[in-house]
N, C-alpha and C positions, 0 to 999 in steps of 0.2 A: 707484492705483485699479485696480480690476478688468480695465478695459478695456486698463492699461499693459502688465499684467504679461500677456496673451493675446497683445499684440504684441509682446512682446518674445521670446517663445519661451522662456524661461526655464527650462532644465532643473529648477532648483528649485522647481518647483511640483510636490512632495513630500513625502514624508516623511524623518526623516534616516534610520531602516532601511531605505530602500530604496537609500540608496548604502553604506549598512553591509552589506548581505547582496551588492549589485553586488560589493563588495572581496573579500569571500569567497569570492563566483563566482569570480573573478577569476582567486586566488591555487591554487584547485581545480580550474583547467583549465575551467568546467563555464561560463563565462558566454556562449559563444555557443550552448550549447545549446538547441533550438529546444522551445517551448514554446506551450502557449495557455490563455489563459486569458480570466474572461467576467462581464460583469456582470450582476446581477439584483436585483430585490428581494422579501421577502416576504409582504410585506402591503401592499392597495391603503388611500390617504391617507383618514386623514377617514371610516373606517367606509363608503367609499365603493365604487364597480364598477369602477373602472377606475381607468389614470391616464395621462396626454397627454406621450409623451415630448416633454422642450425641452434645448436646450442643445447639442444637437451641433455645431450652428455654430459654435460661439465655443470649442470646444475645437478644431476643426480650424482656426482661426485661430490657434490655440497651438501646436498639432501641424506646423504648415505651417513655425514659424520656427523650430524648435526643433533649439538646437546648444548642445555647450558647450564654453566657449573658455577662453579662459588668465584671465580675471578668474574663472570659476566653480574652475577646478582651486586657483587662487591662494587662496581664502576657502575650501574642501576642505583644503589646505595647514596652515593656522593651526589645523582644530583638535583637540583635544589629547584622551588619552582618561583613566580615572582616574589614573595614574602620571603625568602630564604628557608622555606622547609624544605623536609624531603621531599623530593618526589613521589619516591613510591617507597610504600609500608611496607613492613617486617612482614603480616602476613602474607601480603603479594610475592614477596620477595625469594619467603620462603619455600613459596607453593611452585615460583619457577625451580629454584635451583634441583638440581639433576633430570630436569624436565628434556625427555627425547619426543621425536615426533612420531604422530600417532595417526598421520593424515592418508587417506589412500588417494591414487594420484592416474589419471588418465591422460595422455597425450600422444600428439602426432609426432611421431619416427623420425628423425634428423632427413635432412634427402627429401622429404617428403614436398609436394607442391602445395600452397593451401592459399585462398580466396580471401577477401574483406566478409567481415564477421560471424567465420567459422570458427568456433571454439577450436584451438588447440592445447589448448592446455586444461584443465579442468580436475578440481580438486576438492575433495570432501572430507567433513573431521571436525574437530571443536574449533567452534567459530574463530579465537581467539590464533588458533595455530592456523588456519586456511590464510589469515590475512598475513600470518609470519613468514611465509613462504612467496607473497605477492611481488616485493621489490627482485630479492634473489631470479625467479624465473624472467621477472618484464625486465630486468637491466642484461642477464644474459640472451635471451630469447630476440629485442627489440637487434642488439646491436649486430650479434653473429647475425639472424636472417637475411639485414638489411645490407652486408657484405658478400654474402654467397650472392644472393641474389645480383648485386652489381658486377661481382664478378663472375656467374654465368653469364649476363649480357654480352661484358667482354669479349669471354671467350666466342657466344654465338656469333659475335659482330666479327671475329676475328677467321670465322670460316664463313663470311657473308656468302661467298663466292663458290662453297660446296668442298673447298681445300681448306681441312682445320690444321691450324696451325695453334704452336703451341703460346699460352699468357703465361707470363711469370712476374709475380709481387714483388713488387722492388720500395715495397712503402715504408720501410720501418721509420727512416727519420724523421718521416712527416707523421704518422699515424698519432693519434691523439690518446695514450695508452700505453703505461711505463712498458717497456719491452715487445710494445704488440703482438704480443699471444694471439688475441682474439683474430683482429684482421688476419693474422695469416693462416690460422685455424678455418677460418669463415671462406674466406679465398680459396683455401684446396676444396674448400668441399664445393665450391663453385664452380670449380672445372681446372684450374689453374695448375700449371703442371709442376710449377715450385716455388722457391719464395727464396731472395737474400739474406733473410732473419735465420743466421745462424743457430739462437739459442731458440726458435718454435722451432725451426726445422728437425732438431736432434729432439726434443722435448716429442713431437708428434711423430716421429720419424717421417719428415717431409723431403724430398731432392733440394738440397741445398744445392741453388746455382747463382752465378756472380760473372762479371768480366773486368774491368780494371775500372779506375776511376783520373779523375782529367790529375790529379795530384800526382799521381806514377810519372806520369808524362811529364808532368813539368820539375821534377824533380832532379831531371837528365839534362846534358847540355842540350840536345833536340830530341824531335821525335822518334828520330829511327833508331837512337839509341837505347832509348826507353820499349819500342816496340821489338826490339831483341833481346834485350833483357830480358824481359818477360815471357815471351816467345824459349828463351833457350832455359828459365826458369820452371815452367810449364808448360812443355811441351806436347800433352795431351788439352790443354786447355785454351787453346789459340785464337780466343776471340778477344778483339784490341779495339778499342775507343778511339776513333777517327777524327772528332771535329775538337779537339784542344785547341788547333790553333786558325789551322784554315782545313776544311773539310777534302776538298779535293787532293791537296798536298799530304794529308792525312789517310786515304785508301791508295793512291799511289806508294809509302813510305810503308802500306802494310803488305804490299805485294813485296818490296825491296827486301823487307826483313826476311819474309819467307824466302828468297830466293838465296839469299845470303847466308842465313843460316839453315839452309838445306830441312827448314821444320814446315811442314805443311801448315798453311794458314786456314782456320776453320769457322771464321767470321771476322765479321765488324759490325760495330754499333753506333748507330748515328742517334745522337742525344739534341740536336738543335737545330735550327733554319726550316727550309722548308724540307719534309721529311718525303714529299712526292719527288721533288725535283731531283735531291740524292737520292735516293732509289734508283733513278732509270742512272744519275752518274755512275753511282756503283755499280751497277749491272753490267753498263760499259766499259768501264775500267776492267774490269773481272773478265768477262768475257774475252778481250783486246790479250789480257795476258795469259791466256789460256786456264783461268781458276773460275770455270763456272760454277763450280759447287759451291765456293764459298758463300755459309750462308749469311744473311742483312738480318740484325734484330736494331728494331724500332725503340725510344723511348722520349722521354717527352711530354709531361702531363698528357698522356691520352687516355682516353673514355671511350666507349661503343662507339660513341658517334660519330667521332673522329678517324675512329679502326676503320669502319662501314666506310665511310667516304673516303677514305685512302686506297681502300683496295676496288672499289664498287665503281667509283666516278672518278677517280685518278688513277689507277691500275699502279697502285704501289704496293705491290704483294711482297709484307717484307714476310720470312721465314719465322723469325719469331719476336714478339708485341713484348714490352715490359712494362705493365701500368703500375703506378706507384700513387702519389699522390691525391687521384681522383675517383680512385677505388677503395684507398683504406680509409678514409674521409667519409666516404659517399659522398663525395662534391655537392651533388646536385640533388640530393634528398638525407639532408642531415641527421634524421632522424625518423623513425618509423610509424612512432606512436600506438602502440600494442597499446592495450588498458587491461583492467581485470578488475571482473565486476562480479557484483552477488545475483548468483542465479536462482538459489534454492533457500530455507532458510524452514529448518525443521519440519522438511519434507513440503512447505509452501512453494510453489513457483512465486519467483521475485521480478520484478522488471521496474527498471530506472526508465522512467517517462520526460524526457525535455527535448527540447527544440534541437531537431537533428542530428537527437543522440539515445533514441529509445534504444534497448535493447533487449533482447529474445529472454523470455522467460522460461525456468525451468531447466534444470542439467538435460544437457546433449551433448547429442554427435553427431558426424557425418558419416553418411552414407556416398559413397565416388561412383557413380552407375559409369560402365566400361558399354563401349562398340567396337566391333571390332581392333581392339585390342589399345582403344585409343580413348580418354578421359570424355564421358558423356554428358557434364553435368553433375552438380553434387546437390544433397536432399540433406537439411538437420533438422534430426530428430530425435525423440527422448531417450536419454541414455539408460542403459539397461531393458531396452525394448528387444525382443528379437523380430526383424525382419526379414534377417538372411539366412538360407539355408543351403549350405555346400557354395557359397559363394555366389546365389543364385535370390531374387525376391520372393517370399515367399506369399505374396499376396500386391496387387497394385497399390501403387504411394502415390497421392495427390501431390505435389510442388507449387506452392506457392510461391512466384519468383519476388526474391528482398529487393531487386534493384529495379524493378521494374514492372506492370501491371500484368494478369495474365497467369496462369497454369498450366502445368503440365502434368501427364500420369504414365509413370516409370511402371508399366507392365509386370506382372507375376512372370519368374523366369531373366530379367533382365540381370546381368551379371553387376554386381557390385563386392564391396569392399569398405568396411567401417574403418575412416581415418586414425581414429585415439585408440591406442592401445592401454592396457594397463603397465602401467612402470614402479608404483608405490602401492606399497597393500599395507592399510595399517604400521603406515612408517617405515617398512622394509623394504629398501629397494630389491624388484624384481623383473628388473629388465635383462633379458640375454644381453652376450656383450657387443653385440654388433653396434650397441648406443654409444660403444666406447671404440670400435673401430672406425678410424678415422679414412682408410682408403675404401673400405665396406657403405661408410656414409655418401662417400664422393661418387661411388660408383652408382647407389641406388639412386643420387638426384640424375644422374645424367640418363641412366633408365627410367625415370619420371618425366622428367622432360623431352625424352623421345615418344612416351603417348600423350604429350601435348599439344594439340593443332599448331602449325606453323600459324595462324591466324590470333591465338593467344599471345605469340612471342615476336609479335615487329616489335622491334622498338621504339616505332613510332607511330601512335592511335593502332595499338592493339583493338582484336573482338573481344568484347563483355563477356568473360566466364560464365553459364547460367549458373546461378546457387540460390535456393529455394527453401521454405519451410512446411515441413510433413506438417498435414490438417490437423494433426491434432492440436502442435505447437501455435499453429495459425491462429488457434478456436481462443484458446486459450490468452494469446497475445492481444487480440480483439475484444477480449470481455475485460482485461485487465485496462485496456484504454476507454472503455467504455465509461465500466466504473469510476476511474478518474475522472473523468470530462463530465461524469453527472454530478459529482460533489462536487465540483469546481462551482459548475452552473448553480447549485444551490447555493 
C-alpha cells in the first residue's frame, strides 16, 4: 500500500531511466556533479484559478528513510539488458549500496495556493540523486493537489449561496488506489469535513462519518423494519437511506420509525432521481410532521457543478453533500501534469526551449506581493536572492507577465512572502511538523483561499492570476533564446 512504501524509503520509487542515466553518470565521472532542478505545472485543474498544493508531507516521510542497501543493488544485479548481460556493473553497484540522500530540498508548504509555472518544488545535489527523487515528489505532489483542489471546489460550490455546509468523501470503492489513502488525505485538506474510509480516517485521525446502505434495507422483510432496527441499534446515529425502494414511501416510513421507536430521527439521505425535486418533498414531509430539523444529505455522483446549480438555480439546500466518485477520480481533469525539469547545472542556468514548452531558466522562487491582506500577484525570482526585508520589498521588482504581454513594478515597501521554504538540507529532513499535521494543513489552505479574490475561484472562466518574471530571470531567458535561434539559423 501507499502508505508502506513512503516508510519504507524505498529508493525505487522511480523510474528504471533514472538508475539507467545514474550508470552513466557514473561511468562519465559526471554523477556528483551539482545540479538543480524544479517542479511545476502548466495548467490550473478543472478549467479552474488556482490549485492547493498537497502531498509534501508524505514525500518527506519518504525522503527521510530513504537509503539503499544490498537487497536494492542485489534486484539492480539480476537485470539483464538486450544481449543478456548485466545491466549494471559491480563498480556502479557498489558505489550505490549504502548510498543516503545528500540533496537539499526547497518547497511550497502543503495548503499553500500556487499558479502554472511557479516552481514548487526545487531541488539541489548530485545530478544523479536530484533525478532520484523526481517520480517520488511528481506522483505524490501531481495526484494529492489535483484532489484537494477538486475538493475545495466542492466545498466552495457547496456554500455557493454564503451557507457553508458540510462535504464528506464517500469515494473509497470507486477511487483508483489500493485503500485510498491519498484521496481522502487530499480531500480533508480540501475542506471536506470527513470521509467513509475507515482505515485513512484512523490512519490521519480524520471524523469517520457513514449512514446505512440500500443492502441493510433490503435485508428486512420492509422498510420500516430495517429503519428501526437500525434506529434502535444506533440511536445516536439516526441518519437512514430513503430511496431503496420508492423515495417518498421511504422519508414517510422514516418519520414512522421515529415515532415508534420513541428515537429522534437526525437525517435522511437521498442517493437517486431527481435530487431538487426530493428535496422540497422532504422538506414537506418533515415539516407536515412536525421534524423540521431533520437534516437532508445529498449523494449521487455529484461535482461543483452540480452542488452550484442545486442550491443556486433549484433552491435545493440539502444540509450536507456527499461526493464520492467525481472527486476521488477527478472526473473531469484526470490528471495534472506537474513535470520536473533541469534548471541549473553546475551553477549554469539551463532552459528547455520547444514549441509551447520553454521553460524559465535558473533556480527560483516565488515572491506572493500581499494588499491589503489579499493575494496581489506573484514575481519568480532567483533563488537565494534577498528581496525581502521584515516581510517588506526591499528595493522595486520589474514583472514581466508569463501569460501575457506587459509589466508591472512591485514598489519598495510592498508586502510579500517567499512561497518555497526550505524542507531538506543536505539529505536531512528539516521541516517543523506542521508538514505532517494534517488538520494544521486543512486549516492553512482554507486561510489561503480567504486572501484569494472571489474572481480567481468561479468555477466557471475564472480571472487569470498575474504571475510574472523578476528582470533579471527575463534578461537571462531572452539571451538563452536568442542564442538558440542564432545557431539554428546558421
Amino acid at each position: 500500500m501507499t502508505n508502506q512504501i513512503l516508510n519504507s524509503g524505498t529508493p525505487f520509487f522511480c523510474d528504471f531511466y533514472h538508475l539507467t542515466m545514474a550508470q552513466a553518470w557514473f561511468k562519465d565521472n559526471k554523477h556528483n556533479q551539482t545540479k538543480t532542478s524544479e517542479a511545476f505545472f502548466r495548467k490550473n485543474p478543472f478549467n479552474g484559478g488556482y490549485l492547493i498544493a498537497a502531498g509534501l508531507g508524505e514525500f518527506l516521510e519518504w525522503a527521510e528513510n530513504w537509503k539503499i542497501g544490498k537487497e536494492d543493488t542485489a534486484y539492480l544485479a539480476k537485470q539483464k539488458d538486450a544481449y543478456g548481460n548485466a545491466m549494471f556493473d559491480r563498480d556502479f553497484l557498489k558505489f550505490l549500496e549504502g548510498q543516503k540522500l545528500q540533496v537539499s530540498i526547497q518547497a511550497v508548504p502543503e495548503g499553500e495556493i500556487v499558479f502554472p509555472d511557479e516552481p514548487v518544488f526545487s531541488v539541489t545535489g548530485p545530478c544523479w540523486q536530484v533525478d532520484m527523487v523526481e517520480a517520488a515528489f511528481l506522483n505524490i505532489f501531481n495526484s494529492q493537489s489535483l484532489m484537494a483542489t477538486k475538493a475545495s471546489r466542492i466545498v466552495q460550490a457547496a456554500g455557493a449561496d454564503g451557507v457553508q455546509r458540510p462535504v464528506l468523501e464517500f469515494g473509497l470503492r470507486r477511487a483508483q488506489e489500493l485503500g485510498a489513502f491519498t484521496p481522502t488525505r487530499a480531500s480533508y485538506i480540501g475542506g471536506c469535513a470527513g470521509t467513509s474510509n475507515v482505515a485513512a480516517a484512523r490512519y490521519y485521525d480524520i471524523p469517520a462519518k457513514g449512514t446505512m446502505a440500500h443492502s441493510f434495507v433490503m435485508s428486512y422483510e420492509d422498510e420500516l423494519s430495517a429503519f428501526k432496527a437500525y434506529m434502535q441499534a444506533s440511536p445516536g446515529n439516526t441518519t437512514l437511506l430513503v430511496d431503496t425502494y420508492d423515495t417518498r414511501e421511504g422519508l414517510k416510513n422514516a418519520v414512522r420509525a421515529s415515532r415508534e421507536t420513541g428515537i429522534p430521527l437526525q437525517g435522511v439521505r437521498i442517493d437517486s432521481g431527481d435530487l431538487a425535486f426530493w428535496y422540497r418533498e422532504a422538506r414537506r414531509i418533515f415539516e407536515e410532521a412536525g421534524m423540521p430539523q431533520v437534516k437532508l444529505v445529498a449523494s449521487n455522483d455529484l461535482d461543483e457543478h452540480l452542488i452550484e446549480h442545486l442550491i443556486m438555480v433549484q433552491g435545493a439546500k440539502y444540509d450536507i453533500w456527499a461526493a464520492g466518485t467525481k472527486l476521488v477520480t477527478a472526473y473531469d481533469t484526470p490528471a495534472l501534469g506537474g513535470v520536473f525539469k533541469t534548471k541549473e547545472y553546475m551553477g549554469v542556468p539551463k532552459m528547455k526551449i520547444a514549441e509551447g514548452k520553454n521553460t524559465i531558466p535558473g533556480a527560483t522562487n516565488v515572491i506572493r506581493m500581499l494588499k491589503d491582506g489579499k493575494y496581489n500577484g506573484d514575481v519568480i525570482v532567483p533563488q537565494n536572492h534577498s528581496f525581502l526585508g521584515r516581510g517588506c520589498l526591499q528595493n522595486n521588482i520589474n514583472s514581466y507577465k508569463l501569460r501575457n504581454t506587459g509589466h508591472l513594478v512591485f514598489e519598495k515597501g510592498n508586502e510579500g512572502y517567499e512561497l518555497l521554504k526550505p524542507v531538506v538540507v543536505n539529505g536531512q529532513v528539516i521541516a517543523p511538523d506542521i508538514h505532517y499535521n494534517l488538520h494544521e494543513i486543512r486549516n492553512r489552505a482554507k486561510a489561503n483561499l480567504d486572501c484569494l479574490d472571489e474572481a480567481y475561484k468561479r468555477l466557471n472562466n475564472p480571472h487569470l492570476y498575474g504571475v510574472g518574471l523578476e528582470q533579471k530571470i527575463k534578461t537571462v531567458q531572452d539571451m538563452i533564446i536568442f542564442n538558440a535561434q542564432s545557431r539554428c539559423a546558421v
